[in-house]
TORSE-492644 format. One record per residue: residue in three letters; x, y, z of N, C-alpha, C, O in turn. Coordinates in steps of 0.05 Angstrom, whole numbers, plus 5000, padded with zeros to 4 digits. Example, Ala and Ser with C-alpha at 12.3 -4.5 7.8 and 13.67 -1.06 7.14 Angstrom:
2
ALA526448865156524649105156526449345156528549345169 SER525749555142527349795143525850015157526850235161 
//
This chain:
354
UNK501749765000500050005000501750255000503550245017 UNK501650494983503150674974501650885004499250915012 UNK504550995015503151155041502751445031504451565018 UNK500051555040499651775037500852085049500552145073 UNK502052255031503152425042501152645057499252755047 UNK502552695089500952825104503153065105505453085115 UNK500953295086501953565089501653755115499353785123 UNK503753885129503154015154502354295147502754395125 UNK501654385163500054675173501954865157500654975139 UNK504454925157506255145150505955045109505955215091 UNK505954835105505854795085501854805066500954695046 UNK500954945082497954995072498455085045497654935026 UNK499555305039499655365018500955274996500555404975 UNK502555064995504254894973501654804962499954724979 UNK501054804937498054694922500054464902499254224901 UNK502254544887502654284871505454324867506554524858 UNK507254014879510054104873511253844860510053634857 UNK513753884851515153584839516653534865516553694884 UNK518053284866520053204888522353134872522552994852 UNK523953264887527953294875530153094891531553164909 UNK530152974886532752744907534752834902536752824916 UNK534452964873537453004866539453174877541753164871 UNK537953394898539553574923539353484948539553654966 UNK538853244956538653194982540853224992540853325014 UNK544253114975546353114994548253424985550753454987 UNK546153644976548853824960546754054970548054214983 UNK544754104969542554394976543754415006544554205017 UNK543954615018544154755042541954925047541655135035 UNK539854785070537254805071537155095083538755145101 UNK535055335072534655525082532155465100530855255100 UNK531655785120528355725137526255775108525955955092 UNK525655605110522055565096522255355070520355285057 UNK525255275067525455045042523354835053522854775076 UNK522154725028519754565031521554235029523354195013 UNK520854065043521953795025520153585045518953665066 UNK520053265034518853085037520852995055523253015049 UNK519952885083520952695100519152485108516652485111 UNK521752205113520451945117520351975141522552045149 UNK517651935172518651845195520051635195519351465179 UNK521951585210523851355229522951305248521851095251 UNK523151525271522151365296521551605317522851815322 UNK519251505327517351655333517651725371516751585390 UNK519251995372519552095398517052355406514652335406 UNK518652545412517952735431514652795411512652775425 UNK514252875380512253025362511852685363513652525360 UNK508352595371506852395362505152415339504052235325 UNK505152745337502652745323503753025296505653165300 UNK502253045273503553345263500453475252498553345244 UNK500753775256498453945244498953845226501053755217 UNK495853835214495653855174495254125168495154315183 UNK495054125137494254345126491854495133491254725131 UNK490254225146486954385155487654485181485854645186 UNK489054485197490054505215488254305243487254405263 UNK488254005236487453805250490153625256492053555243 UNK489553605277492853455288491853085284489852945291 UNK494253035268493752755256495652615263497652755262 UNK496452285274497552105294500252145267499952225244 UNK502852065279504852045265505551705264505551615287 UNK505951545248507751275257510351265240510951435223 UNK511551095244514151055224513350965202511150865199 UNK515551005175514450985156512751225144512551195120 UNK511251495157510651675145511951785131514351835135 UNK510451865109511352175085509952335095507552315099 UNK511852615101511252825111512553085102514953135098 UNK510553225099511853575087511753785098509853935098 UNK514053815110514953915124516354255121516954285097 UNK516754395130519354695122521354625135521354395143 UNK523154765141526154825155525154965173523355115164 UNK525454995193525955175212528555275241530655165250 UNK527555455246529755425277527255435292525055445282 UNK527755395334526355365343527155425372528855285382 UNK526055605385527755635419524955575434523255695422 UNK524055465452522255385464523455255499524355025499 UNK523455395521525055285537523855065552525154905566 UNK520655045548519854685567519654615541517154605539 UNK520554555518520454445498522954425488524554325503 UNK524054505457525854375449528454665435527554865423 UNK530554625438531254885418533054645393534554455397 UNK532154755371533654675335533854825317532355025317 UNK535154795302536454965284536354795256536754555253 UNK535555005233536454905203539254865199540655065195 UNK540154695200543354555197544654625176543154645156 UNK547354665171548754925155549954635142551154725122 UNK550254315142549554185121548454015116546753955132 UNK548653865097546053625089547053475116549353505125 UNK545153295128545053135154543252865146541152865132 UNK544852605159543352295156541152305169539952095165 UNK540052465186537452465205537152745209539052885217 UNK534552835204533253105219531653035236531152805243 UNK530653265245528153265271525053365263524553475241 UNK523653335276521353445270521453695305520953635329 UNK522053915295522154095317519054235323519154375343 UNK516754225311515354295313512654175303512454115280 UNK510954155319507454025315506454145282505254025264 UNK507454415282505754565265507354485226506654555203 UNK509654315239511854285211513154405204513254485181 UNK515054465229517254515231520054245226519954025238 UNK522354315209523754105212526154215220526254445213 UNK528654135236531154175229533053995245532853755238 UNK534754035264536353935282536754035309537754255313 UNK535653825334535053935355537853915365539353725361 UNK538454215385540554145395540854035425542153845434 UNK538354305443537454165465534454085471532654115455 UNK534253975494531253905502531053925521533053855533 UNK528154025541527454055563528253755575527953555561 UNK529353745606530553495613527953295609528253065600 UNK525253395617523453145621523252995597522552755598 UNK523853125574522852985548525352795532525152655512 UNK528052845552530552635546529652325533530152195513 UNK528852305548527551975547526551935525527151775508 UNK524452145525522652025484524552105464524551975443 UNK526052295468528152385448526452555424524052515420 UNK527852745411526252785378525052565362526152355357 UNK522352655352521952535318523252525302523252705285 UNK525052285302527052275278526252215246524352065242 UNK527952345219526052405201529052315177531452335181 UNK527852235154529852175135528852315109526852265096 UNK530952505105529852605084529452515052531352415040 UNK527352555043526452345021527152524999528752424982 UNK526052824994526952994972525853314980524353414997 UNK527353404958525953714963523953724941523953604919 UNK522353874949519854024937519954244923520154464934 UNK519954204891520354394876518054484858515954354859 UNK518354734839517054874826517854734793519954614787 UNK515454814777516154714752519454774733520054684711 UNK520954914748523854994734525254914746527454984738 UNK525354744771526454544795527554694814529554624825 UNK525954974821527055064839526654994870524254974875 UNK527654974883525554874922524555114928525455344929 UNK522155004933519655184940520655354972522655264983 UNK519855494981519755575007517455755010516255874992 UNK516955745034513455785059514956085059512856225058 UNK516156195060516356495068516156685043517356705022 UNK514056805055514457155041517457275035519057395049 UNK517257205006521057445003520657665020518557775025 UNK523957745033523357925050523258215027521658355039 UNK524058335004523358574995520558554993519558774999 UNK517958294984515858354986514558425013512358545016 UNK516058335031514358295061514458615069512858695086 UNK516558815055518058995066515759245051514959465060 UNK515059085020513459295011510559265014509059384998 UNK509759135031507059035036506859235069504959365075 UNK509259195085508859435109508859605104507259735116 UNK510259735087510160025070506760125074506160325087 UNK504959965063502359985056500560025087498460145090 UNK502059895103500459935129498660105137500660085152 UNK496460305146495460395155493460355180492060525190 UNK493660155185492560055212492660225237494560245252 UNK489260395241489660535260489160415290488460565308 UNK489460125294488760055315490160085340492560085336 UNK489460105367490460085395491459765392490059575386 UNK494659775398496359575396496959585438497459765454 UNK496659305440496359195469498759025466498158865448 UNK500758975473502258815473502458595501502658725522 UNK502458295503502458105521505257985520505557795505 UNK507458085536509157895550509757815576508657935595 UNK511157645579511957495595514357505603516157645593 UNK514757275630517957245642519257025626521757005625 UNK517056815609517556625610516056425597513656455599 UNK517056195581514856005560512255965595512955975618 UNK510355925587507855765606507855995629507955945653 UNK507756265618508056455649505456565647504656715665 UNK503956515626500656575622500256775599498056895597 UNK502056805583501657095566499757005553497657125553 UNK500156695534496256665519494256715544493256935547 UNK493956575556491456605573491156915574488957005568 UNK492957075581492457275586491057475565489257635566 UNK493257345541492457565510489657515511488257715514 UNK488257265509486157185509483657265520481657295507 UNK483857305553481857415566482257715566480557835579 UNK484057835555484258105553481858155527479958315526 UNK482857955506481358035486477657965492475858105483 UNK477457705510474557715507472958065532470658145531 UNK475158165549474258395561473858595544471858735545 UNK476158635523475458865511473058865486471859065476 UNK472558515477470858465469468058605476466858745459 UNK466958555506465758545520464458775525462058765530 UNK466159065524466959305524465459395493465259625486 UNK464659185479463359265451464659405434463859575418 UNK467259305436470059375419470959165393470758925400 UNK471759195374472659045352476158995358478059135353 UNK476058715371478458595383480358345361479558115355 UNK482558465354483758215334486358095359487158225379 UNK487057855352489257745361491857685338492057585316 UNK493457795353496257675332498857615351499857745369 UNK499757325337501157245346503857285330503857195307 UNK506557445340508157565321510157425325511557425304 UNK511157255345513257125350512656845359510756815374 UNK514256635350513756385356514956165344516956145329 UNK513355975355513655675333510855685313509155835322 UNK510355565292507755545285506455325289507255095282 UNK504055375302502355255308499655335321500255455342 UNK497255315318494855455310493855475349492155635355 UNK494755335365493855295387492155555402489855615409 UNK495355695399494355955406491656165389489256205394 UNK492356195380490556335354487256175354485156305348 UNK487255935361484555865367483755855390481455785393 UNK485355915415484956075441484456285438482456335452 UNK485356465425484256745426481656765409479656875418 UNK481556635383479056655377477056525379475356525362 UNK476856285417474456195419473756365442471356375449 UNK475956545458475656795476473957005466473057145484 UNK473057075439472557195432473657455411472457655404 UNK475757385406476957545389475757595361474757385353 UNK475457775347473957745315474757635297473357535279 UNK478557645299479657605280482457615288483357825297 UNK485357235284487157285287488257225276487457145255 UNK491257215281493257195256495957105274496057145298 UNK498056985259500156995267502457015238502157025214 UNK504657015256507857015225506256785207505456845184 UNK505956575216504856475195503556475169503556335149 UNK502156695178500756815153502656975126501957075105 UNK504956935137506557065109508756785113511256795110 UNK507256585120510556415113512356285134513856095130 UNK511956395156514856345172514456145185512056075188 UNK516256015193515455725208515255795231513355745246 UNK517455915235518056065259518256435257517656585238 UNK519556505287520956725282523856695299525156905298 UNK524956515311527056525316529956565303530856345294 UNK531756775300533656845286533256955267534556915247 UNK530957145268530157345248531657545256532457585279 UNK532057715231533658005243531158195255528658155253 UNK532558395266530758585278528658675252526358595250 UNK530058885234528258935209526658745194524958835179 UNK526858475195525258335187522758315204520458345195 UNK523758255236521458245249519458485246517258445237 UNK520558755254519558935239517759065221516259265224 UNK518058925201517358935170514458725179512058785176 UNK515258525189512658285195510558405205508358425193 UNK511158515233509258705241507258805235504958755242 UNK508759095211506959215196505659055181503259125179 UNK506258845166505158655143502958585150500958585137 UNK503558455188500658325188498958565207496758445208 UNK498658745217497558925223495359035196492959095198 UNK497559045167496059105139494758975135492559045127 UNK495358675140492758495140490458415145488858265134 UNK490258605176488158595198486558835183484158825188 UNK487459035167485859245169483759175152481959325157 UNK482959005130480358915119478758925142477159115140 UNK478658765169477458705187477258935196474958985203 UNK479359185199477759455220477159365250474959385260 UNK479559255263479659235295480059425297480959545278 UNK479559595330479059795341482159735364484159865371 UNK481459515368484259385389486059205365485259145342 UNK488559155377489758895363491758845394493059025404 UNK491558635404492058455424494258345413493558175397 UNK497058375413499758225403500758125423501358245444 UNK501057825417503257715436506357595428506857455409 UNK507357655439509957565434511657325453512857395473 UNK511557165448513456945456515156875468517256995461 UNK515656675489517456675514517656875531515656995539 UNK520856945540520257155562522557265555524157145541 UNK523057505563523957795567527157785556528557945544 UNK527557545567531257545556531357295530533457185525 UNK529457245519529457165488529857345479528957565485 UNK532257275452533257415430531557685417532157925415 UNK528857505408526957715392525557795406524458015400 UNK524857705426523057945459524758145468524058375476 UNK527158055466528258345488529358545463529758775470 UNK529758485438530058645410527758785406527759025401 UNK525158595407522558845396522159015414521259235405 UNK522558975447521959105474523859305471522759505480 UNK526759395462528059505458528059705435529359915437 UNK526559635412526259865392524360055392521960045396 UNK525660205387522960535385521160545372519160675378 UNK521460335344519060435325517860255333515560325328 UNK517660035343516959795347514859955373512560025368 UNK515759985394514960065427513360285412511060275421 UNK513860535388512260765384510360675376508560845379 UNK509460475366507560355352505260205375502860195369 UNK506160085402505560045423502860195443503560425451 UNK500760135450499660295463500560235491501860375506 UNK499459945493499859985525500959635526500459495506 UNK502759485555504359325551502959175572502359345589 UNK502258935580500358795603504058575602505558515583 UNK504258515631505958265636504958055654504058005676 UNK505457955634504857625656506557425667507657295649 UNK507057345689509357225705508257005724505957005733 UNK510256815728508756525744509456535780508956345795 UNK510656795787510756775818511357045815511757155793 UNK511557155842511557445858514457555849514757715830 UNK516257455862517957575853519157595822519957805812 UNK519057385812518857475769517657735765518957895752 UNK515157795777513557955775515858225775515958385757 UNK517458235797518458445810521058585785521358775770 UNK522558365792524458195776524258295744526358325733 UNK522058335730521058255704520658565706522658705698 UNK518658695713517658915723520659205717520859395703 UNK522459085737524359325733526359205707528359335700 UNK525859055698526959005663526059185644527059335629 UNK523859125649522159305635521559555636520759685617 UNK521959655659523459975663525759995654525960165635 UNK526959915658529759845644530259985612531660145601 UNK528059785608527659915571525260055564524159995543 UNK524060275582522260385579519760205570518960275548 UNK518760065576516859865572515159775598514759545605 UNK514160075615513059945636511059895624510659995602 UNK508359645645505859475632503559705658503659785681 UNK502459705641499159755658498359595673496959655691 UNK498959365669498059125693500058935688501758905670 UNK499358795713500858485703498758225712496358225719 UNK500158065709498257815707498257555704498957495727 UNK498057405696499657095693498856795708496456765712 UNK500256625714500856475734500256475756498756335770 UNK501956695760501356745794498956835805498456825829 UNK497956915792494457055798491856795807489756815820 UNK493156575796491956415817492056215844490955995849 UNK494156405858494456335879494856685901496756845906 UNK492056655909491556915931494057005939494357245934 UNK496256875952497056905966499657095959500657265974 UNK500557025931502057105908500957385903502457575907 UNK498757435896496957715892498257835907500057985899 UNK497557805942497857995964500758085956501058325950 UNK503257895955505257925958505858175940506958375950 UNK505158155909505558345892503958605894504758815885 UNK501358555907499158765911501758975930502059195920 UNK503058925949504359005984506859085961507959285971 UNK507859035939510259095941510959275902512859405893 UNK508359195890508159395866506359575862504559515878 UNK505359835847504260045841502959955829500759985839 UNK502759815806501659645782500159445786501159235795 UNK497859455781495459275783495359105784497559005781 UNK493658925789494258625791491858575774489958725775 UNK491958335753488958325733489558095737491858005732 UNK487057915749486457665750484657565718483757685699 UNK484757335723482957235698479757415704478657485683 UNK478557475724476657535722476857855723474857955711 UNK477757955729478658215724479258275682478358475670 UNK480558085672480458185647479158035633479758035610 UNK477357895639474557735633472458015634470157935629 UNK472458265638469558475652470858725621473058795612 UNK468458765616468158995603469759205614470759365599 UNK470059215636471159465653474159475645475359685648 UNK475659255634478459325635479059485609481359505601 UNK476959605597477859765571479060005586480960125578 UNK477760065609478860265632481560355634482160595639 UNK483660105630485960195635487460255609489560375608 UNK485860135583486960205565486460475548486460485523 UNK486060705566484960945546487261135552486561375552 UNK489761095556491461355538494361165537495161005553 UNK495361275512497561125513499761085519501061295515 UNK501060925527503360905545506461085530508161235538 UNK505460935503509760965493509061245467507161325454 UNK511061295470511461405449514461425434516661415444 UNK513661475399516261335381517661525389517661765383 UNK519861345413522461555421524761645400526361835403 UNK524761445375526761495364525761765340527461935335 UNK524161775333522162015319522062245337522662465327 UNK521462235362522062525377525062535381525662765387 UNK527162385380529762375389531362535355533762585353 UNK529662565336529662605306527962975307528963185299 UNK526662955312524963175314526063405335525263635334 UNK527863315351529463495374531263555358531663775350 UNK532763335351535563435331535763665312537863695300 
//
């Protein structure tokens, strides 16, 4: 029986390709090259998004289509697209992601990576390999176009699992609530739809992530790329006409592309107001003067720790800054804290003084 190839999520948009063997041992795989892998043997990823975005069982012996990616995830896995051809890749990601893991959260030692054999690359009628990403001069002239007048909320964290979805989420069904036109976007990550269908069973109108132009990821993106993404998908939201856009960004505060976007002016000018979410009292504190640090104080914080009373008090006794429980940004009322805005583009007034 001839096995059926199971296309993943990042690869939705590949509609018809040839398969190339003939670069498996000589191509030096970029992020978003498309190619066919055989599973081997089946660790840490049991399962991979499809294109519909339904998570389907993995066994050995699968054909699978996969991208390249990198990947930093700290209760999960960090991998990298490998600089050359390799006898085994990984499957670094649910959503179809592939590359070479270097580390892994200790608990998951034991199952090890989804190990993967590469079968061929995926080409275009002139044999070129396809790739999932937006060229970056198009991605660059598509932000150009931006006009998105929406209130930008930004959701970080100390930390992967410190509550920033939960949080992006019930922020959005409050301001929902508030009889506001609320989008979600997810700008940094791994891909995979998890989030994004949290925010829009919270109530969001309408979300999005990097995905939507391509990326598997965003790890080891340059700053101006990330940048450029931004505006792209912000331009994208504006058919929809959100009033809010709810952005979350990924991991915590001392990741590469968190503490780069938290650090830029046009990025932060573009910023209304910053919510943090953290998994105990002192992170809170800890996290808190970081973010002073880089002019990025939050209107509230939130997270983890908010469900345990006792955690509240501690941060209530020792910060200025609000405490928003799930039920607190579950109420119409929290549009309250979002009516003037926090940042402004320092590097444009730092231009305008000159």
């Amino acid at each position: 029986m001839q096995t059926a190839i199971k296309k993943s999520f990042i690869c939705k948009n590949i509609k018809s390709y040839n398969l190339d063997k003939s670069q498996i041992l000589s191509h030096l795989p970029k992020v978003g090259d498309v190619a066919l892998f055989r599973v081997n043997k089946i660790g840490k990823h049991t399962r991979i998004q499809n294109y519909r975005g339904k998570n389907r069982l993995l066994f050995p012996g699968d054909l699978v289509l996969l991208a390249f990616g990198n990947r930093y995830a700290t209760n999960q896995i960090e991998g990298y697209v490998p600089d050359t051809p390799q006898p085994e890749y990984h499957i670094l990601g649910q959503g179809g992601v592939a590359g070479i893991v270097r580390t892994m959260y200790a608990p998951l030692l034991e199952k090890g990576p989804t190990s993967l054999e590469l079968v061929a690359y995926a080409t275009d009628e002139n044999g070129r390999i396809l790739n999932t990403k937006t060229p970056q001069r198009e991605l660059m002239q598509v932000a150009r176009k931006n006009k998105n007048s929406a209130k930008v909320i930004l959701s970080v964290g100390t930390a992967m699992d410190s509550g920033k979805t939960t949080t992006a989420g019930y922020l959005c069904r409050g301001i929902a609530k508030s009889g506001k036109k609320v989008a979600y976007m997810k700008l940094t990550g791994t891909v995979y739809t998890k989030d994004m269908n949290f925010a829009l069973d919270c109530g969001a109108h309408v979300v999005i992530d990097f995905s939507y132009y391509g990326f598997p990821s965003t790890f080891m993106c340059g700053e101006k790329e990330l940048i450029h993404l931004f505006h792209a998908l912000l331009h994208a939201l504006e058919k929809d006409a959100p009033e809010y856009v709810v952005v979350e960004i990924a991991d915590g505060l001392l990741q590469r592309e968190t503490a780069m976007l938290l650090q830029d002016p046009d990025f932060m000018g573009r910023v209304n107001n910053v919510i943090f979410s953290a998994g105990d009292s002192l992170s809170v504190l800890s996290g808190m003067n970081l973010l002073e640090t880089w002019g990025a104080k939050p209107f509230a914080v939130s997270g983890v720790f908010t469900s345990r009373p006792l955690l509240v008090q501690e941060v209530n006794a020792a910060s200025p800054v609000p405490v928003l429980t799930l039920e607190d940004l579950d109420s119409a009322e929290v549009i309250e804290y979002l009516k003037e805005k926090q940042f402004i583009n320092l590097k444009k007034h730092a231009d305008l003084a000159a």
